[in-house]
N, C-alpha and C positions, 0 to 999 in steps of 0.2 A: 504494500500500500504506500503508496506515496502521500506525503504528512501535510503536500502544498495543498494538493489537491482536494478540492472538499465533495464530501463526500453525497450525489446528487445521482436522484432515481433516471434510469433514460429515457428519455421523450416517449410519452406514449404507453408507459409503463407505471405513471401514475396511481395508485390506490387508493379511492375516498378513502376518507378518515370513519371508523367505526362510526361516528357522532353523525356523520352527514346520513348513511346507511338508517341507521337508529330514525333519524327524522322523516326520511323515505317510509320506513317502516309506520310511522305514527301516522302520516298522511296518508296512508292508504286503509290504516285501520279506523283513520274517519270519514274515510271516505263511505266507508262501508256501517259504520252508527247514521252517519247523515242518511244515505240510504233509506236503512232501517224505519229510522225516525220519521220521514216524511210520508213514507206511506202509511207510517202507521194516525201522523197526523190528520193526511188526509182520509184514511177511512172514515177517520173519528168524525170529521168534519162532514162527512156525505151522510154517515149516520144520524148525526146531526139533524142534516135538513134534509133528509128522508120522513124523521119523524113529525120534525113539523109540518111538510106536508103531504103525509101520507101515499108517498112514491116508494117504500120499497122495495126492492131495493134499488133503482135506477139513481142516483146519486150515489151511493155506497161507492158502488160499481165504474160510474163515472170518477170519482173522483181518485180511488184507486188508480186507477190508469194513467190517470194524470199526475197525480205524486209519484209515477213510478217512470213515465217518461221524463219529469223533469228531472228528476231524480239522476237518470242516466244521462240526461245528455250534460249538467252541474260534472257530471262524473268524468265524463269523455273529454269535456274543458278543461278540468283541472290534470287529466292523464296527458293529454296533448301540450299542455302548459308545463308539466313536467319534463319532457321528453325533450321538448324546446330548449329550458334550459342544462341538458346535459349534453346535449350536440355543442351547444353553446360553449360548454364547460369542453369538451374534449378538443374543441379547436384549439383555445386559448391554449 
Protein backbone atom coordinates (compact mmCIF):
# COMPACT_ATOMS: atom_id res chain seq x y z
CA UNK A 1 0.00 0.00 0.00
CA UNK A 2 1.30 3.16 -0.74
CA UNK A 3 0.97 5.70 2.47
CA UNK A 4 0.46 8.98 -0.21
CA UNK A 5 -2.04 7.48 -1.74
CA UNK A 6 -5.46 7.67 -0.18
CA UNK A 7 -7.35 5.20 0.06
CA UNK A 8 -10.73 5.72 -2.43
CA UNK A 9 -13.40 3.03 -3.66
CA UNK A 10 -13.26 2.83 -7.84
CA UNK A 11 -15.62 4.77 -9.93
CA UNK A 12 -18.70 2.98 -10.17
CA UNK A 13 -18.15 0.65 -7.26
CA UNK A 14 -19.69 2.82 -4.92
CA UNK A 15 -21.96 1.31 -1.83
CA UNK A 16 -24.87 3.35 -0.36
CA UNK A 17 -24.26 3.74 3.17
CA UNK A 18 -26.43 1.19 5.23
CA UNK A 19 -28.45 4.50 6.50
CA UNK A 20 -29.57 5.42 2.87
CA UNK A 21 -30.74 1.40 2.35
CA UNK A 22 -32.59 1.79 5.91
CA UNK A 23 -34.47 4.97 4.50
CA UNK A 24 -35.40 3.16 1.03
CA UNK A 25 -36.56 0.51 3.21
CA UNK A 26 -38.88 2.86 5.44
CA UNK A 27 -40.27 4.55 2.21
CA UNK A 28 -41.49 1.62 0.81
CA UNK A 29 -42.95 0.22 4.05
CA UNK A 30 -45.02 3.55 3.85
CA UNK A 31 -45.80 3.36 1.06
CA UNK A 32 -47.46 0.21 1.65
CA UNK A 33 -49.48 1.64 5.46
CA UNK A 34 -50.47 4.71 3.01
CA UNK A 35 -51.94 2.04 0.98
CA UNK A 36 -53.48 0.37 3.52
CA UNK A 37 -54.95 3.21 5.17
CA UNK A 38 -56.67 4.98 2.25
CA UNK A 39 -58.69 2.21 1.25
CA UNK A 40 -59.59 1.51 4.29
CA UNK A 41 -60.49 5.40 4.65
CA UNK A 42 -62.34 5.39 1.88
CA UNK A 43 -64.43 2.22 2.43
CA UNK A 44 -65.36 3.81 5.68
CA UNK A 45 -66.28 6.98 3.86
CA UNK A 46 -68.71 5.01 1.18
CA UNK A 47 -70.16 3.29 4.08
CA UNK A 48 -70.77 6.39 5.36
CA UNK A 49 -72.80 7.70 2.61
CA UNK A 50 -74.28 4.43 1.77
CA UNK A 51 -76.18 4.67 4.93
CA UNK A 52 -77.31 7.81 4.63
CA UNK A 53 -78.72 7.39 1.70
CA UNK A 54 -79.75 4.16 1.54
CA UNK A 55 -77.57 2.87 -1.63
CA UNK A 56 -75.82 -0.07 -0.40
CA UNK A 57 -73.69 -0.92 -1.25
CA UNK A 58 -72.81 1.23 -4.41
CA UNK A 59 -70.72 3.88 -2.66
CA UNK A 60 -68.99 1.32 -0.45
CA UNK A 61 -67.88 -0.04 -3.79
CA UNK A 62 -67.35 3.04 -5.57
CA UNK A 63 -65.35 4.59 -3.29
CA UNK A 64 -63.01 1.47 -2.70
CA UNK A 65 -61.86 1.64 -6.19
CA UNK A 66 -61.07 4.81 -5.92
CA UNK A 67 -58.91 4.82 -2.77
CA UNK A 68 -57.32 2.09 -4.23
CA UNK A 69 -56.53 3.76 -7.61
CA UNK A 70 -55.28 6.75 -6.05
CA UNK A 71 -53.67 4.97 -3.94
CA UNK A 72 -51.45 3.24 -6.66
CA UNK A 73 -50.91 5.80 -8.98
CA UNK A 74 -49.55 8.23 -5.17
CA UNK A 75 -47.42 4.84 -5.22
CA UNK A 76 -46.14 4.77 -8.91
CA UNK A 77 -45.11 8.75 -8.34
CA UNK A 78 -43.25 8.28 -5.51
CA UNK A 79 -41.46 4.79 -7.09
CA UNK A 80 -40.77 6.74 -10.31
CA UNK A 81 -39.49 9.65 -8.17
CA UNK A 82 -37.29 7.32 -6.47
CA UNK A 83 -35.79 5.68 -9.32
CA UNK A 84 -35.02 9.22 -10.61
CA UNK A 85 -33.01 10.19 -8.10
CA UNK A 86 -30.75 7.17 -8.02
CA UNK A 87 -29.87 7.27 -11.90
CA UNK A 88 -29.36 10.64 -10.73
CA UNK A 89 -27.09 9.49 -8.00
CA UNK A 90 -25.13 6.93 -10.01
CA UNK A 91 -24.19 9.57 -12.69
CA UNK A 92 -22.67 11.97 -10.37
Amino acid sequence: MDPERPLKPEPGSEHPSPGASMAGAGAVAGMGLQFAISILLFLLAGQWIDRKLGTEPLFLIVFVFLGAGGSFYSIYRKLMELQRREQERKRK
